[in-house]
C-alpha positions as CSV (number, residue, x, y, z in Angstrom):
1,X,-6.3,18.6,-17.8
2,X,-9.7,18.1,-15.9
3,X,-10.5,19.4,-12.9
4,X,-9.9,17.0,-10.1
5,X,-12.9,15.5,-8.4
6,X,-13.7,17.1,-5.6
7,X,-14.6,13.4,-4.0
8,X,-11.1,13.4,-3.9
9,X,-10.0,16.3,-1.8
10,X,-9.6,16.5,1.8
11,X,-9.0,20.0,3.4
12,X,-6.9,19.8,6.7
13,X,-7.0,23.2,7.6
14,X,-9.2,26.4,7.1
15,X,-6.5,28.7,5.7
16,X,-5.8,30.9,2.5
17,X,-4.3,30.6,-0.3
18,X,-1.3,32.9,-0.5
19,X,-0.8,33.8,-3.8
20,X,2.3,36.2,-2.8
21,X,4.0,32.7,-2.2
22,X,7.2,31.8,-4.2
23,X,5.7,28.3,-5.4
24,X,3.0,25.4,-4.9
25,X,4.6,22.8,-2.9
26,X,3.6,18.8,-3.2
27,X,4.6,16.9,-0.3
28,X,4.9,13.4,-1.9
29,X,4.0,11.0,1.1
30,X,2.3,8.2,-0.7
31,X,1.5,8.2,-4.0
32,X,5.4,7.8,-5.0
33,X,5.0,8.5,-8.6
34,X,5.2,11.0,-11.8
35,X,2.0,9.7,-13.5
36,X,-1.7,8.5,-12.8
37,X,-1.6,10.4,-9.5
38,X,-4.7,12.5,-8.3
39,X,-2.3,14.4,-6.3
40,X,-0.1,15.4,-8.8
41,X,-2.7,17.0,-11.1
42,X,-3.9,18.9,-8.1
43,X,-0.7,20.5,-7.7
44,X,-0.1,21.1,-11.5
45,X,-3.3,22.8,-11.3
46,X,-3.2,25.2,-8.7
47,X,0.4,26.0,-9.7
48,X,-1.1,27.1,-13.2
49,X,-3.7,28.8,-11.7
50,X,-1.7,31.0,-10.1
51,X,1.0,30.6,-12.5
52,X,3.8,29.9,-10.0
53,X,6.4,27.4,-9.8
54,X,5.6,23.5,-8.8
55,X,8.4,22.4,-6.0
56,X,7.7,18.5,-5.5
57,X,9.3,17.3,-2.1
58,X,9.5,13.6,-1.3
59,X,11.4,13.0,2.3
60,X,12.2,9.7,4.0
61,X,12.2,10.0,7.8
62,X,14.3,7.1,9.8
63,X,12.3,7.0,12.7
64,X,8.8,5.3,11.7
65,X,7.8,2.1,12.9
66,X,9.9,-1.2,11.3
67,X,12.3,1.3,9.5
68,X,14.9,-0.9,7.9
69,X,17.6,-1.5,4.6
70,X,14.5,-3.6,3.3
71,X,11.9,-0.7,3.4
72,X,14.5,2.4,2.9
73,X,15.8,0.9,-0.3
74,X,12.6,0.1,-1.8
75,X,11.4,4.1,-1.3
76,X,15.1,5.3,-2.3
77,X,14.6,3.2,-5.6
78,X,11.8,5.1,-6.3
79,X,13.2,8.7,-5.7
80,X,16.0,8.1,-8.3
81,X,13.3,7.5,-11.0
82,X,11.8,10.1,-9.9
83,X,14.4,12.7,-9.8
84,X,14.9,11.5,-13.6
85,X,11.2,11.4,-14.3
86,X,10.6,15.7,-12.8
87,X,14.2,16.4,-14.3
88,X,12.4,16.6,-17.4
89,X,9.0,18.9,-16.4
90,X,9.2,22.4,-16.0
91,X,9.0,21.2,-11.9
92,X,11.4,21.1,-9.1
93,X,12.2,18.0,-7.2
94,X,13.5,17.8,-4.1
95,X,14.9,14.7,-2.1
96,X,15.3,14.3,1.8
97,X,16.6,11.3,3.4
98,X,16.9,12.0,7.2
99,X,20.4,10.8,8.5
100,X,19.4,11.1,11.9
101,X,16.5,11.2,14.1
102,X,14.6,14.5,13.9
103,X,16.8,15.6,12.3
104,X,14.2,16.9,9.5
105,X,11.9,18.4,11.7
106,X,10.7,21.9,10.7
107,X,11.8,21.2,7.1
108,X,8.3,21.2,6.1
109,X,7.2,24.1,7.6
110,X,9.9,26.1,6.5
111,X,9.0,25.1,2.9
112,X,5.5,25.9,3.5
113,X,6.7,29.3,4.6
114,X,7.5,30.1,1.1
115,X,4.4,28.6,-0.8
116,X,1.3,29.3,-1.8
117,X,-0.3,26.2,0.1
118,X,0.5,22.4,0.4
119,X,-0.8,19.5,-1.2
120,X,-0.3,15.9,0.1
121,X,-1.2,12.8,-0.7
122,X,-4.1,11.1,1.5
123,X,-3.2,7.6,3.0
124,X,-5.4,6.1,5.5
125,X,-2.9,4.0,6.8
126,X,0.4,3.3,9.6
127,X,1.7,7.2,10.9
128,X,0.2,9.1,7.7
129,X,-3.4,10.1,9.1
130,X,-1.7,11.0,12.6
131,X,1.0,12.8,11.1
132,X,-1.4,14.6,8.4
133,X,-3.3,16.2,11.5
134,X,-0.3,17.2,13.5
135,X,1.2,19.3,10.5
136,X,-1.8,20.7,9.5
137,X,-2.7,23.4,12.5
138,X,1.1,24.6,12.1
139,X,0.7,25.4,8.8
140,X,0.2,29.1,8.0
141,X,-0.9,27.4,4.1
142,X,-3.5,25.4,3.4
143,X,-3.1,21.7,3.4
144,X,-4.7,19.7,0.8
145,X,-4.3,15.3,1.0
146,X,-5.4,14.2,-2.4
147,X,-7.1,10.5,-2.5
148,X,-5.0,8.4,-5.0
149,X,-5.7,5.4,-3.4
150,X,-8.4,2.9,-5.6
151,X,-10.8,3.4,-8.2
152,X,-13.4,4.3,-5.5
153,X,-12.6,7.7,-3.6
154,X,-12.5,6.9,0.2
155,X,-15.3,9.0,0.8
156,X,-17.7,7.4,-1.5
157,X,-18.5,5.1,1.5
158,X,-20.2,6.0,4.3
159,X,-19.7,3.0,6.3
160,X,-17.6,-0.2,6.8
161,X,-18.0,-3.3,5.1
162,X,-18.0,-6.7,7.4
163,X,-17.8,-8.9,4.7
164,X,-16.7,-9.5,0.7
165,X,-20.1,-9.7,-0.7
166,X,-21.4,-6.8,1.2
167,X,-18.9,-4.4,0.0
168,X,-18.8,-5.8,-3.4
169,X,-22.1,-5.4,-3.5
170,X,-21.8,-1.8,-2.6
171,X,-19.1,-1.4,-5.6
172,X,-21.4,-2.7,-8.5
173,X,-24.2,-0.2,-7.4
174,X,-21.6,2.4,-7.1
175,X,-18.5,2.7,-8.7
176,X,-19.5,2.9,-12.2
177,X,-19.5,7.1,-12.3
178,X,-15.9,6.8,-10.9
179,X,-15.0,4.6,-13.6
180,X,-15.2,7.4,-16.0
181,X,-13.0,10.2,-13.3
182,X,-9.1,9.3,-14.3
183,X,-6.3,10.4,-13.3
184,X,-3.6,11.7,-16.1
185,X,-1.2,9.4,-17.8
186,X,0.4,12.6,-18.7
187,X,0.2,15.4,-17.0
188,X,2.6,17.9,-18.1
189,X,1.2,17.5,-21.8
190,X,0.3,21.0,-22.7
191,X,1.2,22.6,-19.6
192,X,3.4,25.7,-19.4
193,X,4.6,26.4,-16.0
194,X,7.2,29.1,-14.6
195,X,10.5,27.5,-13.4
196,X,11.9,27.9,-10.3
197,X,14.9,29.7,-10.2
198,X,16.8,28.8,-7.2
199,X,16.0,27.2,-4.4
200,X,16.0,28.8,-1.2
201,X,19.7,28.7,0.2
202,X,18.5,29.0,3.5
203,X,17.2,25.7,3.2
204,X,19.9,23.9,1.8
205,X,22.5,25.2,4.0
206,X,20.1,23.9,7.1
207,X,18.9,20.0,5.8
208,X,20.9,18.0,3.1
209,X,18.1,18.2,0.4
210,X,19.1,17.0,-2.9
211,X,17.6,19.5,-5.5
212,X,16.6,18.0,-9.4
213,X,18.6,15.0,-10.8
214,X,20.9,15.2,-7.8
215,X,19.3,12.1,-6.1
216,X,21.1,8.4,-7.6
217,X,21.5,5.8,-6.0
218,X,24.7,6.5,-4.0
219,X,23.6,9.7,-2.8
220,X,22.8,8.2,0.5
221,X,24.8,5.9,2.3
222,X,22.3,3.9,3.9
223,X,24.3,1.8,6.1
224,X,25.5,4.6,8.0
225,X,21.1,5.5,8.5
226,X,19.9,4.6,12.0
227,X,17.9,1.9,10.7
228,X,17.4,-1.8,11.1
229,X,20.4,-3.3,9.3
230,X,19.2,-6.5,10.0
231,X,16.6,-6.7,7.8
232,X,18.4,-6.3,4.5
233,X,16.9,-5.0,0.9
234,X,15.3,-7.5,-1.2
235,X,17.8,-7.6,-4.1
236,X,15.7,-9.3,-6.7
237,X,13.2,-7.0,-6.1
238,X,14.0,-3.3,-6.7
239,X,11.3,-0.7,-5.6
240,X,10.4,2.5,-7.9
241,X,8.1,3.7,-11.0
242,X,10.4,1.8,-13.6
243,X,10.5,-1.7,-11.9
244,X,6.7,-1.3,-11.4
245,X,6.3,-0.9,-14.8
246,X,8.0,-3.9,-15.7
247,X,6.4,-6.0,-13.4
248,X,3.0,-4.9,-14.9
249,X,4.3,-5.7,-18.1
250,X,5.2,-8.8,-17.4
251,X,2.3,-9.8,-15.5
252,X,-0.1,-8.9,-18.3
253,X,1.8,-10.3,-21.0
254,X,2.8,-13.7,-19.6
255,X,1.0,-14.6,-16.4
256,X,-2.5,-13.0,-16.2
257,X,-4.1,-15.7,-18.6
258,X,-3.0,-18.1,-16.2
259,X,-4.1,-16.6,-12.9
260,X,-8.0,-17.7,-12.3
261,X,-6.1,-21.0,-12.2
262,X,-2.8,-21.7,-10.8
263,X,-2.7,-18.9,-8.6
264,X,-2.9,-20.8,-5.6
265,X,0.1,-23.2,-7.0
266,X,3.0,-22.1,-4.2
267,X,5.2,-23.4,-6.9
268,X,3.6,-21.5,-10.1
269,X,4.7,-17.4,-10.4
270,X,2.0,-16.4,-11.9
271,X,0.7,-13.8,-8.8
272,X,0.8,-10.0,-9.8
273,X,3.6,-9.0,-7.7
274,X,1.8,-5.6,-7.8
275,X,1.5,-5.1,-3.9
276,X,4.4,-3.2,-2.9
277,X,4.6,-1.1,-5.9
278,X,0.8,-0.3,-4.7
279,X,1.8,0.5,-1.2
280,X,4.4,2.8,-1.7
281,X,2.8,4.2,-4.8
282,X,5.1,3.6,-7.5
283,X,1.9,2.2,-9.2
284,X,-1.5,2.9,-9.3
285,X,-4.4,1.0,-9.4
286,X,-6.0,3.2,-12.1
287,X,-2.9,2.0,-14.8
288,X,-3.4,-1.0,-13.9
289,X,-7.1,-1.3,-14.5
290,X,-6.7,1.1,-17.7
291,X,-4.3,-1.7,-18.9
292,X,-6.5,-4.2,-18.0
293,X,-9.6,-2.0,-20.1
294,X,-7.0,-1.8,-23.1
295,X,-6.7,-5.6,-23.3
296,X,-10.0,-6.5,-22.8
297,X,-11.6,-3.9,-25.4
298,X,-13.7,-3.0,-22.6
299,X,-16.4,0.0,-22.6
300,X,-18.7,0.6,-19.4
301,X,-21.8,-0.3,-21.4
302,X,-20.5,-4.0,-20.5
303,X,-21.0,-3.3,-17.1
304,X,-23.7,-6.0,-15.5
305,X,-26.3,-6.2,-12.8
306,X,-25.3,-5.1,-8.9
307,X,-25.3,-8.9,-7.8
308,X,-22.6,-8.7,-5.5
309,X,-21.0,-12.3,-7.3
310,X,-17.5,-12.6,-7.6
311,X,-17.6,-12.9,-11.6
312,X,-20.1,-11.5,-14.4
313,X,-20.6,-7.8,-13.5
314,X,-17.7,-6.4,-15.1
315,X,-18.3,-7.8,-18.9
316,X,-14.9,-9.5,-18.9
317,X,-12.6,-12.7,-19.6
318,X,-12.4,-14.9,-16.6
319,X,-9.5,-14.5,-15.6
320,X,-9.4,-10.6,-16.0
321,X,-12.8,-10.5,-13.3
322,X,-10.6,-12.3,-11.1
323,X,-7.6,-10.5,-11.0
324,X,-9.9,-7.4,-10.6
325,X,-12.0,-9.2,-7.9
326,X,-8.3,-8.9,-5.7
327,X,-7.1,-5.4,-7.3
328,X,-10.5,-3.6,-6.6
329,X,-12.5,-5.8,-4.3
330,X,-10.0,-7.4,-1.4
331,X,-7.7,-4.5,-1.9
332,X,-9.8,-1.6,-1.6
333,X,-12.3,-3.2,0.9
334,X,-9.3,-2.7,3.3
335,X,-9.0,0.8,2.6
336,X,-12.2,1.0,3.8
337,X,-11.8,0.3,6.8
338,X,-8.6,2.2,7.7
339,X,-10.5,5.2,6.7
340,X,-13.1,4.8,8.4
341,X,-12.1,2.4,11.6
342,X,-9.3,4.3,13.6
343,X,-9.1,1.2,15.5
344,X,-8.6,-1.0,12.2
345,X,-5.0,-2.6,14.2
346,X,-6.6,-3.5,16.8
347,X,-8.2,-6.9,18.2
348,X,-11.5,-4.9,19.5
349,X,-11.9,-4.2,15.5
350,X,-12.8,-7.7,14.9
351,X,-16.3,-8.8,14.1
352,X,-18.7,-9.9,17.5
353,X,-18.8,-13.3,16.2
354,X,-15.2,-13.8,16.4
355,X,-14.1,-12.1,19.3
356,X,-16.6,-14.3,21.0
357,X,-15.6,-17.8,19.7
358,X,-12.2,-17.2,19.7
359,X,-12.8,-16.4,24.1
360,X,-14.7,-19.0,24.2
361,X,-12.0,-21.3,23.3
362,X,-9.0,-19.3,24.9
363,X,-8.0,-21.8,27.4
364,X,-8.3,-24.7,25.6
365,X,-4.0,-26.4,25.4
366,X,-2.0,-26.0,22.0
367,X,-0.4,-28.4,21.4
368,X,2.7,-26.5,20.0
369,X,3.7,-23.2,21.6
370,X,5.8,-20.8,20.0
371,X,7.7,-17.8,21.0
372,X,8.2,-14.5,18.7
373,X,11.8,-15.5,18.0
374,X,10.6,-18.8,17.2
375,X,8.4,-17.9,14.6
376,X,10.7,-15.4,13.2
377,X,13.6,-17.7,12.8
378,X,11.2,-20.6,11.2
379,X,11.8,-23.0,14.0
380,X,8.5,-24.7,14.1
381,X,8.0,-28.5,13.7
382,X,5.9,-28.0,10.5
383,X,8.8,-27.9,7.5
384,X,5.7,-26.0,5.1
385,X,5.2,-23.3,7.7
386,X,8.7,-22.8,7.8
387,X,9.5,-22.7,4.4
388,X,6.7,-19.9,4.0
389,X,8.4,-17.6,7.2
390,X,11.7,-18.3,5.0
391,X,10.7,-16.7,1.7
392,X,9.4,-13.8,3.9
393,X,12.6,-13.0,5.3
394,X,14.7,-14.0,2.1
395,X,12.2,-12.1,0.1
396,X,9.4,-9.6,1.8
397,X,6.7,-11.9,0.4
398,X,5.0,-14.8,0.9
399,X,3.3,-16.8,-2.1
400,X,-0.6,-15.4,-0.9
401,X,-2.4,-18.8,-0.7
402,X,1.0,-19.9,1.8
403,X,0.3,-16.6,3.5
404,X,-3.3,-17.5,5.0
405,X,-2.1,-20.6,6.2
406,X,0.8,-18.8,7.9
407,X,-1.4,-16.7,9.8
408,X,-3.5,-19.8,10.6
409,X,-1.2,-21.8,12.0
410,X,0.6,-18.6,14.4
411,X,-3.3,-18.5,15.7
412,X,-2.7,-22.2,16.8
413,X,0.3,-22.0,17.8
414,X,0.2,-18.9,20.0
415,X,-0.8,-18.3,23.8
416,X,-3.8,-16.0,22.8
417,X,-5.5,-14.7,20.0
418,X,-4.1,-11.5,20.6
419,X,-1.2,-12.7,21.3
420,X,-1.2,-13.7,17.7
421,X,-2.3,-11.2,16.1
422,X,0.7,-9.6,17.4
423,X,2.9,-12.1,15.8
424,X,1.6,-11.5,12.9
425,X,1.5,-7.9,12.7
426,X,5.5,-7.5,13.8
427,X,6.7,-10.2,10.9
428,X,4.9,-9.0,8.5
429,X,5.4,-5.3,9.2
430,X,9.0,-5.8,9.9
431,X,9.8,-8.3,6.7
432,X,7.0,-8.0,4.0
433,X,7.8,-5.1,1.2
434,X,3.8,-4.4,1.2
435,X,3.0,-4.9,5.4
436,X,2.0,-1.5,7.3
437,X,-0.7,-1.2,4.4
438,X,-4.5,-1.7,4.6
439,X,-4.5,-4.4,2.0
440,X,-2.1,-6.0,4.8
441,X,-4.2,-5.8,7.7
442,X,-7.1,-7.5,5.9
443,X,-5.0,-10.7,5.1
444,X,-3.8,-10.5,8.8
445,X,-7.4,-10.1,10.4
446,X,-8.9,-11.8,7.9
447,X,-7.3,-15.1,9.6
448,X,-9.0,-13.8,12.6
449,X,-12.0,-13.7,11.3
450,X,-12.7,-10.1,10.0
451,X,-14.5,-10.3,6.3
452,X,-15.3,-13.9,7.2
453,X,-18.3,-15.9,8.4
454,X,-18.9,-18.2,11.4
455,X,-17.8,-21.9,9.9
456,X,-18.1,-25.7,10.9
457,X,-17.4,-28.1,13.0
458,X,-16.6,-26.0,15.6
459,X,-13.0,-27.0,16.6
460,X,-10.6,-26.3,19.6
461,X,-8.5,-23.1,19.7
462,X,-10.2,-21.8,16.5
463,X,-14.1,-22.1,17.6
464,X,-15.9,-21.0,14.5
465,X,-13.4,-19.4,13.0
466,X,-12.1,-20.8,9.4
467,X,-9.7,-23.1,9.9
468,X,-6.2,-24.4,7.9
469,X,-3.8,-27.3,8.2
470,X,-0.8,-28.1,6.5
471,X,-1.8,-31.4,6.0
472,X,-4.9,-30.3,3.7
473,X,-3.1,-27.6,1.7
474,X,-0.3,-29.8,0.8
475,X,-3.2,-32.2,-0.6
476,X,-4.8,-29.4,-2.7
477,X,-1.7,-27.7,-4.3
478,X,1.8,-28.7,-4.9
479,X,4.7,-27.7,-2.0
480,X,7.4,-30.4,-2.1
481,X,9.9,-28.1,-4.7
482,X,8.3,-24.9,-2.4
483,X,9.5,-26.7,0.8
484,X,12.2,-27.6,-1.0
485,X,13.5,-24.0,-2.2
486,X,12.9,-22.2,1.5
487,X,14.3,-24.8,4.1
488,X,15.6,-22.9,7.1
């Protein structure tokens, strides 16, 4: 196995390794999976340099923000292919689903108590920055968060990127080195590791862990969890590595050669689906573009000039630069800014130009007015908008082009921009299977005009920022059977 970049590894503490300890423990906080994961090979490798055991630990706290059936059962989805997946490496994996609040707290550290140091997965988003710096100092171990996150480390970026072009831009002149720095598709092949023996009983008599292949799906009851119940899971849509890999599957097989385009068509599945595999990590970017490479017969020779346009400088089919334009571009162009913009959720974060505009016409009347509930129950006057809040309740999504104008119209329809912005970041947090992720923030902001330009004729309410109407996207794609499908 290579050694992992060290582009990728951020230290969060100054302290020793401890090779006394009784294994190498990987908090699993992000990247949710058994392959393609930065984090992962770091552990493998420190455990083999000092030949120790690898413990794996993967917990699910019930207090976060929006915590409910919809999000728990995605991530518990996940741990019972993971459990499967580790059952059959020489490592140990351990499940934790809080039943209560706090009631995991000191679980880590008392883990870390018998290792030889931590590693973690780095996440620039939501809690996990906040939380990464509060464990850290209590840790007598070092911790190590491990960037899984894009084909471009975090770091590689030194600044934030205002706009599409920019930051593309940036990427063409940059990212080719990184192109050749991969994660492992399988990283236990040829590696010999100690087992562990037991685990400590200490432990398990204190927190409910589940230890190996314990974890299935009934191990928890999750409508005794003090959770949003409300907010049900998404049956069609079942979270982990195994339903990730059949949606890639099926993506690239059937309805890539069609996305350049009808993937604006509201009433045409031929999106990805990809996002909430990505933000829980039960998929990474870097299998997605190696699968992308292998049906392309792609080579980095093809690679073009830094020209910052949407298609041309990868050396590919049409519709393979534009699927990548979303996966790499608009998705990791986010990440940039939650790394590097602590105030990414906030209205202050949006460009000059906007904030200005949009004061400039704060007063001006709407001529609808909706409350939170409203929204949230899809009791507007416009049957499109509606039909678009229904699918995200029904089904944590919303078809992306319907998504823009979603956010569009709230802007309109709301007291205040930030008033808005508010709207948008509770429904979509609380319903969407991907919200609370950086990728998630951009579509949000974007409608407030972050990554945007000023545009014309200036208009009431909006000012210069891009505007939407019902009206005009019902003329350019097809919604009748849409409308049809999600009436309240």
């Amino acid at each position: 196995m290579a050694s992992i970049p060290e582009s990728r590894i951020h230290g969060f503490n100054q302290k020793e390794w401890n090779p006394e300890g009784d294994f190498v423990l990987y908090w699993m906080v992000a990247a949710r999976r058994s392959r393609w994961n930065f984090a992962l090979d770091r552990a493998i490798e420190q455990a083999q340099r000092l030949q120790k055991p690898l413990v794996i630990f993967e917990a699910l706290r019930c207090g976060y923000d929006w915590a409910s059936d919809r999000h728990h059962r995605f991530v518990m989805d996940g741990m019972v292919d993971q459990a499967k997946a580790f059952a059959q490496t020489p490592a140990t994996y351990v499940a934790y689903v809080e039943r209560e609040h706090g009631e995991g707290r000191g679980l880590l550290e008392a883990l870390s108590q018998r290792s030889c140091g931590v590693i973690t997965d780095l996440f620039p988003a939501f809690f996990l920055p906040r939380m990464l710096r509060a464990v850290a100092p209590r840790l007598a171990v070092p911790l190590e968060a491990i960037d899984s996150n894009g084909l471009l480390p975090l770091r590689a970026a030194d600044r934030v990127f205002t706009t599409a072009y920019s930051f593309r831009r940036f990427l063409h002149k940059t990212l080719s080195p990184f192109l050749l720095e991969w994660p492992s598709s399988s990283p236990w092949e040829g590696v010999t590791l100690p087992r562990l023996q037991s685990f400590p009983a200490e432990i398990r008599k204190k927190w409910p862990v589940f230890v190996g292949a314990e974890f299935v799906g009934d191990a928890v009851d999750i409508s005794r969890l003090p959770i949003d119940h409300r907010v049900s899971a998404v049956k069609e849509t079942q979270g982990g590595e195994q339903a990730a890999q059949q949606q890639m599957q099926g993506f690239l097989k059937f309805r890539l050669r069609r996305y350049a385009e009808e993937r604006n068509e509201p009433e045409e599945e031929v999106a990805s689906g990809f996002s909430p595999y990505l933000h829980f990590g039960h998929l990474s970017t870097h299998e997605v573009f190696s699968k992308i490479v292998e049906r392309e017969g792609w080579e980095p020779h093809r690679l073009g000039k830094p020209t910052g346009q949407r298609g041309g400088w990868w050396g590919m089919s049409e519709v393979a630069e534009a699927f990548l334009d979303e996966l790499v571009t608009w998705r990791e162009i986010g990440f940039n800014m939650a790394f590097l913009d602590e105030h990414y959720e906030e209205y202050a974060s949006l460009p000059g130009w906007a904030q200005e505009t949009l004061e400039q016409h704060r007063s001006d009347p709407r001529s609808w007015e909706y409350t939170l509930k409203q929204f949230e129950q899809a009791q507007t006057h416009d049957p499109l908008w509606n039909a678009a809040q229904v699918q995200l309740v029904q089904e944590g999504k919303i078809h992306n082009y319907l998504r823009m104008l979603w956010g569009k119209k709230i802007l309109e329809w709301s007291k205040s921009p930030e008033d808005a912005l508010a709207v948008m970041i509770e429904l979509n947090n609380k319903y969407a299977l991907d919200g609370r992720d950086p990728n998630s923030y951009s579509g949000i902001f974007w409608v407030l005009g972050r990554y945007d330009r000023a545009w014309g004729p200036e208009r009431p309410i909006f000012g210069k920022v891009r505007y939407m109407s019902s009206e005009n996207t019902a003329r350019k794609v097809q919604v009748k059977d849409y409308i049809a499908r999600y009436t309240p």
